[in-house]
C-alpha positions in Angstrom: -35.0 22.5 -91.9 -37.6 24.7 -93.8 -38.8 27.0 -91.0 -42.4 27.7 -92.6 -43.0 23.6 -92.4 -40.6 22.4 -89.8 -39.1 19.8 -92.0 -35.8 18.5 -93.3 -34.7 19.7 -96.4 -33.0 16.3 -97.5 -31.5 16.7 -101.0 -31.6 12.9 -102.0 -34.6 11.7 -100.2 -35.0 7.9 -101.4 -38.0 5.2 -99.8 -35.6 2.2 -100.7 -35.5 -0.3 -98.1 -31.3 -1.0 -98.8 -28.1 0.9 -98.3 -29.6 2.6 -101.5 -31.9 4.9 -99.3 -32.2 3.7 -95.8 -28.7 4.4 -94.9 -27.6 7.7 -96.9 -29.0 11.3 -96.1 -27.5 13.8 -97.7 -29.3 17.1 -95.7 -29.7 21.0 -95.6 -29.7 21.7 -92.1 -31.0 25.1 -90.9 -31.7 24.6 -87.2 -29.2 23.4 -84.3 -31.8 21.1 -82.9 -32.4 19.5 -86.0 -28.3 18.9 -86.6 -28.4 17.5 -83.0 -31.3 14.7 -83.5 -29.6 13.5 -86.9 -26.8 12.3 -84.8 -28.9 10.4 -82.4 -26.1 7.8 -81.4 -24.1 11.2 -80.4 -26.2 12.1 -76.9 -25.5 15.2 -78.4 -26.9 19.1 -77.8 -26.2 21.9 -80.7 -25.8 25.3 -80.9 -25.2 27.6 -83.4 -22.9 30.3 -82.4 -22.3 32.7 -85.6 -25.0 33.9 -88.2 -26.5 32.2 -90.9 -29.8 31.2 -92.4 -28.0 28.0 -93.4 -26.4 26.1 -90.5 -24.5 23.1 -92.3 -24.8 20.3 -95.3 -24.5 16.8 -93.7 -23.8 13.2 -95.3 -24.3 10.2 -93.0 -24.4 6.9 -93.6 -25.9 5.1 -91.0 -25.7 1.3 -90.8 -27.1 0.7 -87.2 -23.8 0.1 -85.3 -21.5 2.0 -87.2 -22.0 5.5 -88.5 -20.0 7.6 -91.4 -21.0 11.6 -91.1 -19.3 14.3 -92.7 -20.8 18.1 -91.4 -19.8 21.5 -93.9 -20.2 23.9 -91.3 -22.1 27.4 -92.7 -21.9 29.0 -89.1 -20.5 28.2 -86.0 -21.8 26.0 -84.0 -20.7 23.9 -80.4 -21.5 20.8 -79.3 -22.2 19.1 -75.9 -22.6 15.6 -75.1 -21.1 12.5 -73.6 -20.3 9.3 -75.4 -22.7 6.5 -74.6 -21.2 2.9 -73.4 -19.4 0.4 -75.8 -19.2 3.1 -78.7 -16.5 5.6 -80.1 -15.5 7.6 -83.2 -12.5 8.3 -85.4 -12.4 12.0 -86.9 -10.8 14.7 -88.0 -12.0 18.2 -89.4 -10.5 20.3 -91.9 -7.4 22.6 -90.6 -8.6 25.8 -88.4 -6.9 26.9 -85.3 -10.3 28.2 -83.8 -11.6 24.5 -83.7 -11.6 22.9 -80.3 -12.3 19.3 -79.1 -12.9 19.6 -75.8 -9.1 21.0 -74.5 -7.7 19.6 -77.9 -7.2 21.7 -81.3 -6.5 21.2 -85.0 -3.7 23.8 -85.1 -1.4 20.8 -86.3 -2.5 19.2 -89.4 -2.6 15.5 -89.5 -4.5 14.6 -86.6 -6.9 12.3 -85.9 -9.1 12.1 -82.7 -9.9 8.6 -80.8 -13.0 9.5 -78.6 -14.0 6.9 -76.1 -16.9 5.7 -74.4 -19.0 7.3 -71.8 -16.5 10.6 -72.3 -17.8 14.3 -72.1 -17.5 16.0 -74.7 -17.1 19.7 -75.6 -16.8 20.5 -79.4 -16.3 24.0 -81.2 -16.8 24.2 -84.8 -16.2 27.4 -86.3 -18.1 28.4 -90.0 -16.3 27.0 -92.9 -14.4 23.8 -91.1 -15.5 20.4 -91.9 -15.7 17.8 -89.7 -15.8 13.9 -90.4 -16.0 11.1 -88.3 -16.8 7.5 -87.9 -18.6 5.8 -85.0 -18.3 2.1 -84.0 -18.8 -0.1 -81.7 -15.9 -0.1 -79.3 -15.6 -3.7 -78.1 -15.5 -4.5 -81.4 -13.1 -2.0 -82.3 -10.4 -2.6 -79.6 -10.8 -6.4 -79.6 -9.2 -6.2 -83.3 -7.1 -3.6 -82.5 -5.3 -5.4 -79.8 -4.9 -8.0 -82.1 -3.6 -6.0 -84.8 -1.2 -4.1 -82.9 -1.2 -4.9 -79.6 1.7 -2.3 -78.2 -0.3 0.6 -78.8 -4.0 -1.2 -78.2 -3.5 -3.3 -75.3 -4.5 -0.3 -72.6 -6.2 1.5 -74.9 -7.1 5.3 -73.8 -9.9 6.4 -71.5 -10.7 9.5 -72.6 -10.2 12.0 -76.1 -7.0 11.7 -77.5 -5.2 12.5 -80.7 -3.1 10.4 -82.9 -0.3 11.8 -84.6 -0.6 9.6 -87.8 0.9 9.6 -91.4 -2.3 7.4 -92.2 -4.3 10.8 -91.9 -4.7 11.2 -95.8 -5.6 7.3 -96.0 -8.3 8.0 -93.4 -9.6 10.8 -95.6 -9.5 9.3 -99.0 -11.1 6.3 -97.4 -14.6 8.9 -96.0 -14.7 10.0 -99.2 -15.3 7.0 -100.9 -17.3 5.7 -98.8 -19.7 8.4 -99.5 -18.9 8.2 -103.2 -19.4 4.4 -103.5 -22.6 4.7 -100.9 -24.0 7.6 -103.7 -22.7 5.1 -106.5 -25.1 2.5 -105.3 -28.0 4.4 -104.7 -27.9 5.7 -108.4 -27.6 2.4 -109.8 -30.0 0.8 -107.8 -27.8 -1.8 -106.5 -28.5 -3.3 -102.8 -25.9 -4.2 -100.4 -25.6 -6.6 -97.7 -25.5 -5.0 -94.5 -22.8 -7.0 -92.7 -20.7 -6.4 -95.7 -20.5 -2.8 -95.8 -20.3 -2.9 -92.0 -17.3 -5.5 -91.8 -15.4 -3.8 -95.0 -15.7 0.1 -93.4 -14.9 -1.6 -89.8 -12.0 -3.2 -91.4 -10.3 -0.2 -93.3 -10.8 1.7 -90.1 -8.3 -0.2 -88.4 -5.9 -1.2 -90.5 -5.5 2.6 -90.9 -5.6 2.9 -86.8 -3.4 0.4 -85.8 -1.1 0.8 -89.1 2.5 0.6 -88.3 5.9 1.5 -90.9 8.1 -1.7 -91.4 11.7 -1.3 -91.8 12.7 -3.4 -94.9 15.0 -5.5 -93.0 16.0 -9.2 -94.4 14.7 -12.2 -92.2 17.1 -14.4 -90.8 16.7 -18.4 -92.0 15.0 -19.0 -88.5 12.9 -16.1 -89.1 11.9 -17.3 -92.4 11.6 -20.5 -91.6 8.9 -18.9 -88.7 7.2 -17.1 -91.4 7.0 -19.8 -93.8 4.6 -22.1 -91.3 2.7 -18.6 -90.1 1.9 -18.0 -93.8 0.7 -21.7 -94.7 -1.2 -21.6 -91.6 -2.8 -18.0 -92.5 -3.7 -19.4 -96.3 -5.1 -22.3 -95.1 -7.3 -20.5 -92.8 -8.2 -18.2 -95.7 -8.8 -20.6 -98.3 -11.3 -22.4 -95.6 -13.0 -19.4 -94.9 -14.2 -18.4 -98.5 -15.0 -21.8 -99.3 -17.5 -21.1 -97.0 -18.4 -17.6 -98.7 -17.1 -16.2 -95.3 -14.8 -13.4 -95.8 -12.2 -13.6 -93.3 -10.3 -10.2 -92.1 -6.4 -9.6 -90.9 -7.5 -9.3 -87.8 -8.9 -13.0 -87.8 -5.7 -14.2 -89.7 -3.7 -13.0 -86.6 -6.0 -14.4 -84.1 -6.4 -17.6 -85.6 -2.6 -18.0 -86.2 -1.7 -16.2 -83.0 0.3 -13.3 -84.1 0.3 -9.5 -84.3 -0.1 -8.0 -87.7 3.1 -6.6 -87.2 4.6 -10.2 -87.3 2.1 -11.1 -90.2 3.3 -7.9 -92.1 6.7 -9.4 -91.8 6.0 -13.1 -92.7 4.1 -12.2 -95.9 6.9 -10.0 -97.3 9.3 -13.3 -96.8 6.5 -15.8 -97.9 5.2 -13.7 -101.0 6.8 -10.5 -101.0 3.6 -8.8 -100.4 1.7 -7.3 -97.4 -1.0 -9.8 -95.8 -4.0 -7.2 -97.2 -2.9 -7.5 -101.1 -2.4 -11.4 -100.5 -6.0 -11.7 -99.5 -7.5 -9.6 -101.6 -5.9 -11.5 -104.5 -7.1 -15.0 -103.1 -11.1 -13.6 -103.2 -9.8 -12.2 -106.5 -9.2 -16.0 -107.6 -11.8 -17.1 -106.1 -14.5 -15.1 -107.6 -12.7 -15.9 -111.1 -13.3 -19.6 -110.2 -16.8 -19.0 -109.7 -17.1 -17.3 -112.8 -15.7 -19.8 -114.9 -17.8 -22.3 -113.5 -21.0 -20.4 -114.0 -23.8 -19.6 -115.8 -24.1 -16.1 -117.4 -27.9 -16.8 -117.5 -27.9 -16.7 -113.9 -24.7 -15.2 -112.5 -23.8 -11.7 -112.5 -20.6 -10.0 -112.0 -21.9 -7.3 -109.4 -23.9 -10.1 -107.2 -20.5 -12.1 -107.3 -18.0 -9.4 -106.4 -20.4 -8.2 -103.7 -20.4 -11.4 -102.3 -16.3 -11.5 -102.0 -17.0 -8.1 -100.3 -15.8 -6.3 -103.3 -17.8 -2.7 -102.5 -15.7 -0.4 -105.0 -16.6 -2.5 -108.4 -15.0 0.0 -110.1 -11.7 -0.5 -108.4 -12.5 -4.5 -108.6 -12.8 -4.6 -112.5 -9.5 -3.0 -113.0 -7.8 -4.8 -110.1 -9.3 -7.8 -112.0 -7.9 -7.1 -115.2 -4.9 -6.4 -114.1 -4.2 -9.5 -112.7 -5.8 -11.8 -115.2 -5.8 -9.8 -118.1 -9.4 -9.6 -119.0 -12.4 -8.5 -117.9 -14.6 -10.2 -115.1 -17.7 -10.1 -117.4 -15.4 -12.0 -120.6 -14.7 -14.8 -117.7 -18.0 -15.3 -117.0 -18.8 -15.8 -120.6 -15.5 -18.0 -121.8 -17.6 -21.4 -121.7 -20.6 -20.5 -123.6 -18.3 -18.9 -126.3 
């Protein structure tokens, strides 16, 4: 905040009406109050406990119902608030021993924190730590997650907890390109379906939650037999689902066919030798090359197309794309008129 003017100094101010600028600030914050309102969601009171002119850079991306912020702390600050109903956040902050969430600490790297809803919180942030976390909407959240991986979602907690989790580095890398991809985006001018982004973030979030290690155990010929009819009855769900340009997640696969993902993981490595995730990202793959041979290059683009398979990261997409079919999605497209 500039004191003489009592305004935000926001460092990629944009009056686009898409994820492009409605949902990224990327802010100078120089006041408590002002880190406070930013977070509106948060019920949330700041205040800055050590010296400094410059209280904290902030990225968010706010899409509504789900929120991605990432706070650089520049002094010391704590925070007061209590959750509102239906909503809770994943985070983690860089390693300090002085941080504190509420009676909880950081002194153990690794960790990431499950804050539910309508809980009090009491944060200290000291200068230097950074903090991330993603909000959602928590009915949302724990109905997947119980789907997912039921023995550690079915009573899920009631108050802050932290999770011990060897997916901590996954959570990170995952915040980090969200922000990446989201800047991305906004430099190229390219505009994003809401529902998209929100379904794609919602649905790394809890594969990297509810993730559990799989001993590589063989299956026995009842078990493969079992995984054979789960498998033709997840693909035939899928296939119906994009044919409808619906893009269905794991955590539909298992409800639709009745299973944990636990039991899908299983299945898919004696159906295809691959994990459920990789199998359905490979059928949008083919499906979005079967669009692209069908269509016109006059009217078809490669980025509208991949968007629409929920393909955010069109970087990643092109290679994966190659990989698989050996040429580039934009030489597809233009085989026919060759």
């Amino acid at each position: 905040m500039n004191k003489k003017t009592g305004k935000i100094v926001d460092l990629q101010a944009d009056s686009s009406d898409s994820i492009i600028g409605k949902h990224l600030h990327s802010t100078t914050v120089e006041d408590a109050t002002i880190q406070a309102s930013m977070q509106p969601w948060a019920n949330m009171e700041c205040f800055q406990l050590s010296s400094g002119k410059t209280l904290a850079k902030m990225d968010i991306i706010d899409l509504g119902s789900q929120q991605v912020v990432r706070e650089s702390q520049l002094a010391s600050v704590q925070k007061i608030g209590a959750t509102p109903k239906d909503f809770c956040t994943i985070s983690y902050c860089t390693l300090d021993p002085n941080f504190r969430f509420t009676e909880l600490s950081t002194d153990i790297s690794d960790t990431l924190f499950f804050l539910p809803e309508q809980t009090e919180y009491d944060i200290f942030v000291p200068s230097g730590v950074q903090t991330n976390y993603i909000s959602l909407n928590q009915e949302t959240f724990l109905n997947n997650a119980r789907i997912l991986n039921p023995s550690l979602w079915e009573n899920p907690p009631q108050q802050l907890v932290s999770l011990k989790t060897d997916q901590f580095i996954r959570f990170e890398t995952a915040l980090n390109l969200w922000f990446h991809t989201t800047k991305t985006l906004r430099s190229k001018g390219i505009t994003v379906d809401d529902n998209i982004v929100s379904d794609s973030l919602l649905q790394q979030v809890l594969h990297i939650v509810t993730a559990t290690n799989l001993e590589d155990s063989p299956p026995s010929p009842t078990e493969r037999q079992r995984a054979f009819h789960t498998c033709r009855m997840a693909r035939a769900f899928v296939e119906h689902k994009l044919a409808t340009d619906i893009i269905p997640t794991i955590a539909d696969i298992c409800a639709f066919v009745g299973v944990s993902e636990r039991t899908l993981q299983y299945a898919f490595r004696a159906y295809v030798n691959m994990p459920p995730l990789a199998y359905l990202r490979l059928c949008r793959l083919n499906q979005v090359r079967a669009i692209l041979l069908a269509s016109d290059p006059q009217t078809t683009t490669v980025t509208a197309l991949a968007m629409r398979f929920g393909f955010l990261h069109l970087g990643r997409f092109a290679l994966d794309y190659k990989q698989v079919f050996n040429e580039s999605p934009s030489v597809t497209l233009t085989k026919q008129y060759r």
